[in-house]
C-alpha positions as CSV (number, residue, x, y, z in Angstrom):
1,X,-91.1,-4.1,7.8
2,X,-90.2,-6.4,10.6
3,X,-86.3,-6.0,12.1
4,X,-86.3,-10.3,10.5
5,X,-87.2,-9.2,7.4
6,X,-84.7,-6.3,7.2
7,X,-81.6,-8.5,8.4
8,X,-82.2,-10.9,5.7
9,X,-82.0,-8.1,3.0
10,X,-79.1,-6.5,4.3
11,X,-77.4,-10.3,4.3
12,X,-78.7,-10.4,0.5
13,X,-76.9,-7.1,-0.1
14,X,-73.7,-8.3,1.3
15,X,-73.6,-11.1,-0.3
16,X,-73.9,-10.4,-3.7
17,X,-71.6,-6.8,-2.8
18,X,-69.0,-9.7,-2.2
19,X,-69.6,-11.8,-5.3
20,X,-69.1,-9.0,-7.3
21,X,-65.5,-7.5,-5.2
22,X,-64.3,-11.2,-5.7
23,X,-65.1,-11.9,-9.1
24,X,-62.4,-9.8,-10.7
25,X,-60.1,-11.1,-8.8
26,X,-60.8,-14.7,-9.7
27,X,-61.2,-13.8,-13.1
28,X,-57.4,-12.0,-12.5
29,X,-56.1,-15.2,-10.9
30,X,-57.8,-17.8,-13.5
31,X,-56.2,-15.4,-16.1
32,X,-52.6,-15.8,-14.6
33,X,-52.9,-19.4,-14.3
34,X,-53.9,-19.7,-18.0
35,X,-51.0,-17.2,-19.5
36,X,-48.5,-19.8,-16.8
37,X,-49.6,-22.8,-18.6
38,X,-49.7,-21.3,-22.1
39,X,-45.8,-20.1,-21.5
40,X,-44.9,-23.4,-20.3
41,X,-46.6,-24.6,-23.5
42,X,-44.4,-22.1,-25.3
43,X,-41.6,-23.4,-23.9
44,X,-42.2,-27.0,-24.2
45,X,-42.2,-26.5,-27.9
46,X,-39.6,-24.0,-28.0
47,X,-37.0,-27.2,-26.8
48,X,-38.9,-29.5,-29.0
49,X,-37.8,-27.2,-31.6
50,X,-41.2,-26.6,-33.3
51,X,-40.4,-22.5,-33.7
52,X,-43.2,-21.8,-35.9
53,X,-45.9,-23.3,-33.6
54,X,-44.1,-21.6,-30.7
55,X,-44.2,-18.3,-32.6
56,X,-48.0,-19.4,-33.1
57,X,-49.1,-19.2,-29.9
58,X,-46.8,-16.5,-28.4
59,X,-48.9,-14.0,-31.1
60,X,-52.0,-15.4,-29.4
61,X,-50.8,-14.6,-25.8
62,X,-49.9,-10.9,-26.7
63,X,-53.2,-10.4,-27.5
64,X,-54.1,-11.2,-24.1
65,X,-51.9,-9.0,-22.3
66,X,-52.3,-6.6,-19.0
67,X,-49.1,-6.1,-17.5
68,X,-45.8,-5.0,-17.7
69,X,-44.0,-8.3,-16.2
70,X,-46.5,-10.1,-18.9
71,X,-44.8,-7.7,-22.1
72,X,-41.7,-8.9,-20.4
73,X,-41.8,-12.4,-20.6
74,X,-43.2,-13.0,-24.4
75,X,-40.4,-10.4,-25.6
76,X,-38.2,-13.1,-23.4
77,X,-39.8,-15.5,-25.9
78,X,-39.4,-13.5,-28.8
79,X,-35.9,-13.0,-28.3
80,X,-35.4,-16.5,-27.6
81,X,-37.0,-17.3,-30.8
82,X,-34.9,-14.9,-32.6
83,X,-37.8,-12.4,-33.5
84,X,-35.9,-9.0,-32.9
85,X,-38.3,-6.9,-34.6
86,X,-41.1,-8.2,-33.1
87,X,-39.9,-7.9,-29.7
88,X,-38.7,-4.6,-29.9
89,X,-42.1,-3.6,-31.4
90,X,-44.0,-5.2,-28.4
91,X,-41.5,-3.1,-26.3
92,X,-42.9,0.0,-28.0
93,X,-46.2,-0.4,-27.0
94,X,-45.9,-1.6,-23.6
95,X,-43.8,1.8,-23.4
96,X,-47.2,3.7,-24.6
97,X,-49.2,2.0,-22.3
98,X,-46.9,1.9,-19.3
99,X,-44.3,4.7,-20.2
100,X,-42.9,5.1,-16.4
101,X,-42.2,1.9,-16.0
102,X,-38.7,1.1,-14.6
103,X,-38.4,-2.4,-15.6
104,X,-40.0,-1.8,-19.2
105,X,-37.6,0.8,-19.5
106,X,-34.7,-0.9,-18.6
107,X,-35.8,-4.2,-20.8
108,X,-35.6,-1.9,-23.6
109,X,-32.3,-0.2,-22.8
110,X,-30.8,-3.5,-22.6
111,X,-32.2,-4.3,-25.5
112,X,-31.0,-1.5,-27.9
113,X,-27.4,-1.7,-26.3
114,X,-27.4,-5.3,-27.5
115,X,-28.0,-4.2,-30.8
116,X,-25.4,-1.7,-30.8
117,X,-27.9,1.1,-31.2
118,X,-25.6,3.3,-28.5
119,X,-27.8,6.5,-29.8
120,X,-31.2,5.4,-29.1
121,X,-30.0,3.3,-26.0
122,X,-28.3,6.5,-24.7
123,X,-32.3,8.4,-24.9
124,X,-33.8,5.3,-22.8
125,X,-30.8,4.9,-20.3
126,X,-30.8,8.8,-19.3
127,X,-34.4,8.3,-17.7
128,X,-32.7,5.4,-15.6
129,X,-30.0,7.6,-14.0
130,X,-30.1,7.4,-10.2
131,X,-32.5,4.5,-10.4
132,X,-32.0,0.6,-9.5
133,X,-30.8,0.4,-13.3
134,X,-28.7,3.4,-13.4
135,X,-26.0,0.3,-14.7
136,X,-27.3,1.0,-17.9
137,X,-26.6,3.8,-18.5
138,X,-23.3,3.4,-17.1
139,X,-23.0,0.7,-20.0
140,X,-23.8,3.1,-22.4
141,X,-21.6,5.9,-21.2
142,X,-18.6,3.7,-21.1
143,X,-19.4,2.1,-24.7
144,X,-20.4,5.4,-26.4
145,X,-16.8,7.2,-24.6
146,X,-14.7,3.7,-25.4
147,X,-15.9,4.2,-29.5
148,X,-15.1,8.2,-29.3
149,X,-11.6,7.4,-27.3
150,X,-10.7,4.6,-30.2
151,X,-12.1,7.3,-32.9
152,X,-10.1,10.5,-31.8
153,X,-7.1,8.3,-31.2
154,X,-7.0,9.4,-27.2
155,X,-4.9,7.2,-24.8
156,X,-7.9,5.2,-22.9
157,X,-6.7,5.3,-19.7
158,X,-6.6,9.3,-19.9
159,X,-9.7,8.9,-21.4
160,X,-11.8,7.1,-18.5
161,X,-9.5,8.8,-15.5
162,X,-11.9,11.8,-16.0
163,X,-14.2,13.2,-13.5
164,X,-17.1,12.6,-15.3
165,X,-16.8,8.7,-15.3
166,X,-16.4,8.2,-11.7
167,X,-20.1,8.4,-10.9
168,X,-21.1,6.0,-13.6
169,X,-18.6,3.4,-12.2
170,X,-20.2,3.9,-8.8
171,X,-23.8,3.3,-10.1
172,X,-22.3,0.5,-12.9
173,X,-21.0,-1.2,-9.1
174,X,-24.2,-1.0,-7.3
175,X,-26.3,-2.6,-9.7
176,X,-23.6,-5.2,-10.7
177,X,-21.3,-6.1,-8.0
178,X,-18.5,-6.4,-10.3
179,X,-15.2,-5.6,-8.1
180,X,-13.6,-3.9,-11.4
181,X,-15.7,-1.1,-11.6
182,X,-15.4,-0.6,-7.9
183,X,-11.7,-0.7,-8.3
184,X,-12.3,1.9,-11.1
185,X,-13.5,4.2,-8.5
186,X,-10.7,3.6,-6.0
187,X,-7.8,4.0,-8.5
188,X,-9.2,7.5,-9.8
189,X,-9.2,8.6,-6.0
190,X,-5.7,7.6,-5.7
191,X,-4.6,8.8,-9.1
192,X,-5.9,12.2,-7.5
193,X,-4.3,11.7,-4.1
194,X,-7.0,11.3,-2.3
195,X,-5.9,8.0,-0.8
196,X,-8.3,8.1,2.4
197,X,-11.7,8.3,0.5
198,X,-9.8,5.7,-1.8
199,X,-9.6,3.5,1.3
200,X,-13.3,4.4,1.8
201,X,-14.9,2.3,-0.5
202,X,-13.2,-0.7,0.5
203,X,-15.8,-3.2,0.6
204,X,-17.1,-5.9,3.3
205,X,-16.1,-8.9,1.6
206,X,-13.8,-9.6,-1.6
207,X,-14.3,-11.5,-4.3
208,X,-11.1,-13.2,-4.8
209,X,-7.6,-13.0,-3.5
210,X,-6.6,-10.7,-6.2
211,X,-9.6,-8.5,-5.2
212,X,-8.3,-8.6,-1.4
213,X,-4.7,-8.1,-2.3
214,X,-5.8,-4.6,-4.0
215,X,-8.0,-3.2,-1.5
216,X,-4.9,-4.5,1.1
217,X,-2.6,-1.7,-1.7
218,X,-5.4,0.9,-1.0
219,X,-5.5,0.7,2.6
220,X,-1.5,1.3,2.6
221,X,-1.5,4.0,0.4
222,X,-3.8,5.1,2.7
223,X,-2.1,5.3,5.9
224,X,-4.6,1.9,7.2
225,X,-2.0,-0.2,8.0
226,X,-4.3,-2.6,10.2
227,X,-6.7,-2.5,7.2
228,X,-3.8,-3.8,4.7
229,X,-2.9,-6.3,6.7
230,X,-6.8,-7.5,7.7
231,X,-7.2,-7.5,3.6
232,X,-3.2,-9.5,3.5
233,X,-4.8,-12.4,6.2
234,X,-8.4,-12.6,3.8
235,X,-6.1,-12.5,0.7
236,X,-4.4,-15.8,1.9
237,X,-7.1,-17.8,3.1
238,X,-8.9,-17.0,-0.3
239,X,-5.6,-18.8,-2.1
240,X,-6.0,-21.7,0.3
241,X,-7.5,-24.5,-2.0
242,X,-6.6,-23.3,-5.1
243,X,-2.7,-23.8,-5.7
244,X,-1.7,-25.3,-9.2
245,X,-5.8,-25.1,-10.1
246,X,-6.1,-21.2,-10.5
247,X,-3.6,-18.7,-10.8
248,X,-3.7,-14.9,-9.2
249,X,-1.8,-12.4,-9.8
250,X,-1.2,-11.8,-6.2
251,X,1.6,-14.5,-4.8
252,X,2.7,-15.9,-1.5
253,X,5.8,-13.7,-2.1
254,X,3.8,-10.5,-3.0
255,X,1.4,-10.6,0.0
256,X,4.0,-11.1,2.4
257,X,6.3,-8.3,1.4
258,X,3.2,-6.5,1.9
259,X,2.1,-7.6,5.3
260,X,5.9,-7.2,6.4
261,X,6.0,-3.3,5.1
262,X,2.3,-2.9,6.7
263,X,4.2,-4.0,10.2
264,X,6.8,-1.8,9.8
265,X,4.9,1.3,8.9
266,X,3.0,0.7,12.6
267,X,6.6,0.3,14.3
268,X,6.3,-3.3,14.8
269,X,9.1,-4.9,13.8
270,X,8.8,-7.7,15.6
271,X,5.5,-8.8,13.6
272,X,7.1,-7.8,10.7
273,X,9.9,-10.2,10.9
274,X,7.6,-13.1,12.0
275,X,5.1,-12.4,8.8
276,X,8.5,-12.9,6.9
277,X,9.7,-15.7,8.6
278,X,7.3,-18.1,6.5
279,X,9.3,-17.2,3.3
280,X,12.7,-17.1,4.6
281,X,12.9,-20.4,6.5
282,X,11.4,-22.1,3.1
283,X,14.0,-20.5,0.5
284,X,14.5,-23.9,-1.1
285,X,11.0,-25.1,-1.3
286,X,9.5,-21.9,-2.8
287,X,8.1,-21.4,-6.1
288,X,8.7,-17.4,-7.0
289,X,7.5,-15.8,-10.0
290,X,9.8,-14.0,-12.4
291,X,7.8,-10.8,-11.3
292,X,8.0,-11.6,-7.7
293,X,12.2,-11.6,-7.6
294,X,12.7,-8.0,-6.6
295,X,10.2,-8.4,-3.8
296,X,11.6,-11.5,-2.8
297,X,14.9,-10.2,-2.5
298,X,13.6,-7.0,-0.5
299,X,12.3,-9.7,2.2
300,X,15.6,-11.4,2.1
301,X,16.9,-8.4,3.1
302,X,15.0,-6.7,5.7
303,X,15.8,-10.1,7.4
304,X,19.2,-10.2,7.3
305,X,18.9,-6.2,8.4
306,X,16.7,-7.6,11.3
307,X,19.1,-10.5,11.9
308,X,22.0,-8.2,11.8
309,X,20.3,-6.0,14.4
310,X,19.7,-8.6,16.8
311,X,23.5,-9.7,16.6
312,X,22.6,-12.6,14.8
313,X,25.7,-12.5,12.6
314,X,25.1,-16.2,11.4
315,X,22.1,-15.9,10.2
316,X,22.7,-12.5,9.0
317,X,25.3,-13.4,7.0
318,X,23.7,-17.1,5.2
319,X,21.0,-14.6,3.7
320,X,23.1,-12.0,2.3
321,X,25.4,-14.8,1.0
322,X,22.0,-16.2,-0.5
323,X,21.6,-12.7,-1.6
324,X,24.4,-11.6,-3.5
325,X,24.7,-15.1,-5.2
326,X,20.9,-15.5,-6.5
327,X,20.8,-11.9,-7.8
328,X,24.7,-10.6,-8.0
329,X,23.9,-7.3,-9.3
330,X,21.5,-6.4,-6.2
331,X,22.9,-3.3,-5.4
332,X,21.6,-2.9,-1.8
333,X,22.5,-6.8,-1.2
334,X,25.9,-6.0,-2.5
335,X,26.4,-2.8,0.0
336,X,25.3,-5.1,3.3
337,X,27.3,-8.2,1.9
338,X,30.3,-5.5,2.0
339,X,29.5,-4.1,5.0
340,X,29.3,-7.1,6.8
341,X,32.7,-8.0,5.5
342,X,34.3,-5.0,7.4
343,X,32.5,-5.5,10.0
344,X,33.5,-8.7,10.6
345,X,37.1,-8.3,9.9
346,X,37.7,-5.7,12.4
347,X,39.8,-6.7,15.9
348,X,38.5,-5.2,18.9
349,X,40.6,-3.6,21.2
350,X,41.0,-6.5,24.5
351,X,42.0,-5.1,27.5
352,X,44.8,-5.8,29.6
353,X,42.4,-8.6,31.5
354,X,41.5,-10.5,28.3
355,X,45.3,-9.9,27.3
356,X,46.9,-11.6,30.1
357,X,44.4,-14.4,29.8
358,X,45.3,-15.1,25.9
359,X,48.8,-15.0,27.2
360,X,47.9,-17.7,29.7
361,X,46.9,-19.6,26.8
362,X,42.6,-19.6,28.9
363,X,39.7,-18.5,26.7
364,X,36.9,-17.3,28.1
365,X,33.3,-18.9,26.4
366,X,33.0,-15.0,25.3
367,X,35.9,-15.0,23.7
368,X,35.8,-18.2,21.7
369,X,32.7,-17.0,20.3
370,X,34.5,-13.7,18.8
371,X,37.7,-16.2,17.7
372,X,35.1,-18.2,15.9
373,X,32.9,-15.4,14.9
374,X,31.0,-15.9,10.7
375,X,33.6,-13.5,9.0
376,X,33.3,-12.7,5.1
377,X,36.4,-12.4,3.0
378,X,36.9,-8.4,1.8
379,X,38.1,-9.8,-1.1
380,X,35.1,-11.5,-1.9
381,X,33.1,-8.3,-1.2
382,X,35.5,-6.2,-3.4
383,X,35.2,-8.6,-6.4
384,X,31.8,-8.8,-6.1
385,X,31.5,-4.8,-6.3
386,X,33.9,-4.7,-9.1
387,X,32.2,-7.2,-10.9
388,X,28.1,-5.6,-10.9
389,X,30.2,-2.4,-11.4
390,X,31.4,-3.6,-14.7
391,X,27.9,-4.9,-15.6
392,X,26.1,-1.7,-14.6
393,X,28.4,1.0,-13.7
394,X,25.4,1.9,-10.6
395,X,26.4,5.2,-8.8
396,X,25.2,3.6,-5.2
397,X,28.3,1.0,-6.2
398,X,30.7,3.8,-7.1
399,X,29.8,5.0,-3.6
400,X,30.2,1.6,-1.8
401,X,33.4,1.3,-3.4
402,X,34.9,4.4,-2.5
403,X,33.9,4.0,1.4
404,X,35.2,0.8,1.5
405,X,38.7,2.3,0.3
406,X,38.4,4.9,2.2
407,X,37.6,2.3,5.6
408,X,40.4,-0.2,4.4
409,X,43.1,2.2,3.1
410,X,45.3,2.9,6.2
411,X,47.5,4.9,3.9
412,X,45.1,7.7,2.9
413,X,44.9,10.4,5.0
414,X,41.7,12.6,6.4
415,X,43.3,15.3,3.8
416,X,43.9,12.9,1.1
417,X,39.7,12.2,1.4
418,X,39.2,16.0,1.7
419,X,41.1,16.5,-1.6
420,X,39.8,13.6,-3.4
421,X,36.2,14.4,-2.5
422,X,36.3,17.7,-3.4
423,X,37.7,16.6,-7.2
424,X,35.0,14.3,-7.2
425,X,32.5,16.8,-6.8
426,X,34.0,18.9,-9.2
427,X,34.4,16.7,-12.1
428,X,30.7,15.3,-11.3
429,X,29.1,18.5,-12.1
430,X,28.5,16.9,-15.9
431,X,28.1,13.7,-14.4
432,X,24.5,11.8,-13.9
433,X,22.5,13.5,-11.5
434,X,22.0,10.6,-9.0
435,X,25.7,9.9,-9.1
436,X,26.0,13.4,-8.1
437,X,23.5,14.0,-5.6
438,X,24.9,10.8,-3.8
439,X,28.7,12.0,-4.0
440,X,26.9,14.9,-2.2
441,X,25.1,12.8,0.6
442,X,29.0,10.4,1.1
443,X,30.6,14.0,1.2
444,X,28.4,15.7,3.8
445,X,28.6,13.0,5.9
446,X,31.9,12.6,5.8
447,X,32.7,16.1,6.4
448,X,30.2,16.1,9.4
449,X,31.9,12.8,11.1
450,X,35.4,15.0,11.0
451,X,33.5,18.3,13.1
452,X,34.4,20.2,9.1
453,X,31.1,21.9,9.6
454,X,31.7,24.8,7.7
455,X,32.6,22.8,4.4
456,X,29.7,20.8,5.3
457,X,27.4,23.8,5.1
458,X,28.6,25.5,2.6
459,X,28.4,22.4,0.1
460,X,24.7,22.3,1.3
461,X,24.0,25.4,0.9
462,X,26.0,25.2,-2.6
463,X,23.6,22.0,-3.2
464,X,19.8,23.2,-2.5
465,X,20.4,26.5,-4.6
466,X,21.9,24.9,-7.1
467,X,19.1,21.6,-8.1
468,X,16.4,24.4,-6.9
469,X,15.8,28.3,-7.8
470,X,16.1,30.2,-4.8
471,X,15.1,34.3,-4.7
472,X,18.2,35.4,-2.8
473,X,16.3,38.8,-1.5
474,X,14.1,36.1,0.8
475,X,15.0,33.9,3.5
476,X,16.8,30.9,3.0
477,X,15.1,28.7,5.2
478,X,11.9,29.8,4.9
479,X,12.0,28.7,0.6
480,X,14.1,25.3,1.9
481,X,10.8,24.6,3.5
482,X,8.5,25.0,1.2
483,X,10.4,23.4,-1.5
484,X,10.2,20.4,0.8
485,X,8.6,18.2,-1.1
486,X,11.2,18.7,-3.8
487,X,14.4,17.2,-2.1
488,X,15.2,13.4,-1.2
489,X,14.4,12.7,2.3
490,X,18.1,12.7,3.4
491,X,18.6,16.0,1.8
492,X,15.6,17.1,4.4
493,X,17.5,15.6,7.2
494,X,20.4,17.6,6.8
495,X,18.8,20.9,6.4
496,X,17.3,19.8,10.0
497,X,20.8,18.8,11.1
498,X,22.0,22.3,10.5
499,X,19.3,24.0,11.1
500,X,19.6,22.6,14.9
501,X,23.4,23.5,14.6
502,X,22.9,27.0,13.7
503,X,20.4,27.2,16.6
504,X,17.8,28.3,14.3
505,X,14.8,27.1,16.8
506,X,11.5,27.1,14.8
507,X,13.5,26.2,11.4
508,X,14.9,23.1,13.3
509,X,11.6,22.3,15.1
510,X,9.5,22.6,11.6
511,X,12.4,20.5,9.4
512,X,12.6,17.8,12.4
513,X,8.9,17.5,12.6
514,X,8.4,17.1,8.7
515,X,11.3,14.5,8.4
516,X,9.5,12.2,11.2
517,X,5.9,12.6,10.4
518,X,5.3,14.3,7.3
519,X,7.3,12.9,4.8
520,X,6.2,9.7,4.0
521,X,2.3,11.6,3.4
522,X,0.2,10.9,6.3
523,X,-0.7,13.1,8.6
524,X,-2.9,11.4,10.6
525,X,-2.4,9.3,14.2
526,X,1.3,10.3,14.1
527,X,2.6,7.8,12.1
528,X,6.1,8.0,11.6
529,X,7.9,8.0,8.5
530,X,9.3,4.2,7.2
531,X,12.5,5.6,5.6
532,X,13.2,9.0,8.3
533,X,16.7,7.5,10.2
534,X,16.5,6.9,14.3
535,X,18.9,10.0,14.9
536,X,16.5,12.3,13.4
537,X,13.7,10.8,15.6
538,X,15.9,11.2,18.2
539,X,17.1,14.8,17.3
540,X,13.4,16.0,17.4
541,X,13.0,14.3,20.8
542,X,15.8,16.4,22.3
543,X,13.8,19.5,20.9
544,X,10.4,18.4,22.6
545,X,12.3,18.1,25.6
546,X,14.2,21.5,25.2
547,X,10.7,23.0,25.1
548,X,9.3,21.6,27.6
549,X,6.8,19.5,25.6
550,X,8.0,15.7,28.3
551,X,5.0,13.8,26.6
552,X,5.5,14.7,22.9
553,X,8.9,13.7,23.5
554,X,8.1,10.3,25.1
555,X,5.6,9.3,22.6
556,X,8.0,9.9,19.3
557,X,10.7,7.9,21.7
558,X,8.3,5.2,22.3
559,X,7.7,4.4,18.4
560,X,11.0,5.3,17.7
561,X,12.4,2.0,20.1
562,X,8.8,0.1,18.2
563,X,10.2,0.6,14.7
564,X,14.0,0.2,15.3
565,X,15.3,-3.3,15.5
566,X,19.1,-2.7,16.8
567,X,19.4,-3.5,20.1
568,X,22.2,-0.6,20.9
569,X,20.1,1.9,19.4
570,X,16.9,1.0,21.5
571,X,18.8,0.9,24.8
572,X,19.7,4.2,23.9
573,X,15.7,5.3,23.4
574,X,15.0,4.1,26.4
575,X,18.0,5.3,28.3
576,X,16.5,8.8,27.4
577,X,13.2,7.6,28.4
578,X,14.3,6.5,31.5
579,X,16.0,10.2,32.3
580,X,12.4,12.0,31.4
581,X,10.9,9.6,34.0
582,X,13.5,10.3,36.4
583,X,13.5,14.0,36.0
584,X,9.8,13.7,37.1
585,X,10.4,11.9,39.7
586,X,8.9,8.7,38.6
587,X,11.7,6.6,39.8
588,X,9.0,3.3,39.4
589,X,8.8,4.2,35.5
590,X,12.8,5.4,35.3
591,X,14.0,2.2,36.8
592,X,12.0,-0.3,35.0
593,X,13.0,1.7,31.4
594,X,16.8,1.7,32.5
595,X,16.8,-1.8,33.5
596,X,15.2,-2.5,30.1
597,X,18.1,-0.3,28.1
598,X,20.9,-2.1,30.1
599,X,19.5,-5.5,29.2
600,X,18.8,-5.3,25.9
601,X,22.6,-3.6,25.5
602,X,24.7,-4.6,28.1
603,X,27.5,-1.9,26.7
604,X,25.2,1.3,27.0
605,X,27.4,2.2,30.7
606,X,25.1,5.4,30.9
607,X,21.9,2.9,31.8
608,X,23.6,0.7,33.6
609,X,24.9,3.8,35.6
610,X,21.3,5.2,35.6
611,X,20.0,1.9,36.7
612,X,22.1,1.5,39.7
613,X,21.9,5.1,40.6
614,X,18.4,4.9,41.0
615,X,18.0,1.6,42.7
616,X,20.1,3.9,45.7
């Protein structure tokens, strides 16, 4: 055979080899086009309304079928057409034909949970679990436990905070997207306390301002402040567009009280007040909720604290005024409105300079503004006390009450309080326990102020042992600090206090240190605690510095000064800070910190001394 004659049947071979490979597939393709144009036959008489000629030709079209996504689309039809039994039986045997078929499987789960067949849907959904459908049986878990809740008469929130039920919100999430179920999963972290993997699943975009508004929750809890407010800013531009057309549950009001305590929590107080600011300068336009009044009122009046801070007694005193009038039984409204009635009714000692110039009948610019200075009637104060006192008979009133007679009262003596304290005490011991425990708190510090410190003690001691059970064969510190946890935060701060006094070194170091950092939960960064008071921050300081630990001691004073908004009390942090510089010789550092403390408070002497002793 020639080579020509052998090329020419090899050709011939390939040729037909390829006819034959391509033939199915045509065949395949010609097939898909036909079942495409007989469902869009189907369909055509399915809105023409001709059912029975639709059901016609869907029964000639199962005969015809090859594939799963085939099965799929004439049970669509079936379903569509109202023929349950029909589809489900189609279902069936697709199933025997294609049995590991995820789709097919999850057709049919859908299927039976839409017919409320929770039993068989339960035996299809299992074979789905950890699978792109895993949903489904998520559905089913969550129907089958809400009809056994509703049947054994079980509260339904304890019912789906169990363990078992957190995994099926995950995987219901994944394949959904629906925020809820996500939110599920987050609420049973922090129901458990474990606010940081809580925080965890906060996700990369929100669905609506309500949606950002909880995750910006979670990420406080958490401890991510930056996160909260992040989630706060979203929340907000989600709103824009949509006033008067849909209504949240999250507010103007709500998100900013939020943003404001997320500020705070980082030390910046500043920031804080500015994210306020948009409320407060707009009292009289604003809309506010029923539910949003206490949160408006606690913006109100970390202004006016800010305000009063900043010796910005005007202002200060317009938004308590606004205060106690909108809500007169506001209890911590009423206590500042009070306060700033002493305060501003007291006369300041004028020396002999300012004297002789009164008598000259000159007036300095200095002093006109103290002659004209905002004042509040005590009067006013008084009957405004009396008045939510009658209405509510609140212990932190009682208390407000009784220091301001104690403050006004020239005629009772520092044994007059003594005596009248301790009867107090006595005859509370049937009392309410709040009222109590606060008589406790006035007393202590009252009996601290006059250097009676061991009364003080002893009614502290008295205190602890008696709200707590103490083995008296053990060391009393040591059980004061692990009941920690137990006691109000002030209660913790004096145990410090006397700790320090009694020079009881690691006790004091271990009280001082929980107060600042540990109290408010978080552990991490060394965030310090929103509600632990300035001396206490500044207490542990001294202690750092008393063992040697200079940089511990300038970072607690450095977000001490961040989160305190008094002017004379941040001089005073950074006085300090200026003496650790200049005790390390880093008279650059010293100056600049005591320049700082003597402008912000031109009455701290001790930095102004400082200041000019280092400029030398």
């Amino acid at each position: 055979m020639s080579r020509k004659e052998l090329k020419k049947i090899i050709l011939t071979f390939i040729f037909f080899s390829l006819i034959l490979f391509c033939f199915p597939a045509c065949r395949m393709r010609a097939e898909q086009n036909s079942l495409t144009s007989q469902f869009d036959v189907i369909d055509a008489l399915v809105m023409q309304n001709q059912m029975q000629s639709a059901l016609k030709e869907l029964k000639k079209v199962e005969k015809r079928t090859y594939d799963s996504w085939t099965y799929i689309g004439i049970y669509k039809r079936y379903i569509t057409l109202g023929e349950s039994e029909k589809a489900e039986k189609l279902l069936k045997k697709s199933l025997k034909k294609n049995g590991g078929n995820l789709e097919l499987q999850a057709v049919y789960a859908a299927f039976l949970l839409r017919e409320g067949r929770l039993g068989d849907a339960g035996k299809v959904a299992e074979k789905l679990r950890g699978t792109k459908y895993a949903s489904l049986y998520s559905e089913y878990i969550l129907r089958d436990s809400a009809e056994k809740a509703a049947a054994s008469g079980d509260n339904a929130f304890t019912f789906y905070t169990r363990k078992e039920f957190y995994q099926i919100f995950l995987d219901a999430y994944k394949t959904s997207k629906n925020p809820v179920l996500l939110r599920n999963c987050a609420a049973f972290n922090l129901i458990n306390g474990d606010y940081n993997l809580a925080a965890s699943l906060n996700p990369a975009f929100f669905l609506d301002a309500d949606d950002a508004y909880f995750w910006a929750m979670v990420c406080y809890d958490a401890g991510q402040f930056y996160d909260s407010i992040d989630a706060i800013e979203e929340a907000r531009r989600l709103m824009t567009g949509y006033q008067g057309t849909v209504t949240f549950k999250t507010s103007p009001v709500l998100l900013t009280a939020l943003e404001s305590d997320s500020y705070m929590a980082v030390s910046e107080m500043e920031a804080a007040e500015n994210a306020r600011r948009g409320i407060v300068m707009n009292l009289d336009e604003l809309k506010v909720r029923k539910s949003d009044e206490e949160f408006l009122s606690n913006i109100i009046l970390n202004s006016a604290r800010w305000a009063q801070n900043q010796g910005m007694d005007d202002q200060n005193a317009d938004l308590l005024f606004y205060v106690v009038n909108r809500w007169p039984d506001n209890v911590p409204g009423l206590i500042l409105y009070a306060d700033f009635a002493y305060r501003s009714n007291l006369e300041r000692e004028e020396d002999t300079e300012i004297a002789a110039l009164r008598k000259a009948g000159i007036s300095t610019l200095e002093m006109e503004r103290y002659d004209n200075r905002r004042k509040i009637p005590m009067s006013d104060a008084l009957y405004r006390i009396d008045e939510a006192l009658r209405r509510t008979n609140d212990p932190y009133l009682n208390i407000a009450k009784l220091d301001l007679r104690y403050k006004t009262d020239s005629s009772i003596s520092e044994k007059d309080k003594n005596r009248d304290l301790w009867n107090m005490l006595e005859n509370s011991l049937n009392e309410d326990g709040e009222l109590k425990g606060l008589l406790v708190q006035y007393a202590l510090n009252f009996l601290l102020n006059t250097k009676q410190y061991d009364d003080a003690w002893k009614l502290f001691y008295d205190h602890v042992t008696d709200i707590s059970e103490y083995d008296s064969k053990r060391d009393f510190w040591e059980q004061f600090i692990d009941k920690a946890r137990g006691y109000d935060l002030s209660m913790m701060e004096f145990g410090a206090w006397f700790a320090a006094y009694y020079k009881m070194a690691d006790e004091a170091l271990r009280l001082h240190e929980y107060c600042v950092y540990e109290s408010a939960g978080l552990l991490e960064d060394g965030y310090i605690s929103q509600s632990v008071s300035t001396s206490t921050c500044l207490n542990l300081g001294s202690i750092y510095i008393s063992l040697g630990k200079k940089l511990k001691a300038l970072d607690l004073y450095g977000k001490t000064a961040g989160r305190e908004s008094s002017n004379a009390k941040r001089s005073e942090i950074l006085y300090r800070i200026a003496c650790i510089y200049a005790s390390d010789g880093d008279i650059k550092n010293a100056l600049r910190s005591a320049e700082y403390a003597a402008s912000l408070y031109p009455d701290n002497a001790r930095a102004s001394m400082l200041k000019d002793k280092l400029k030398w």
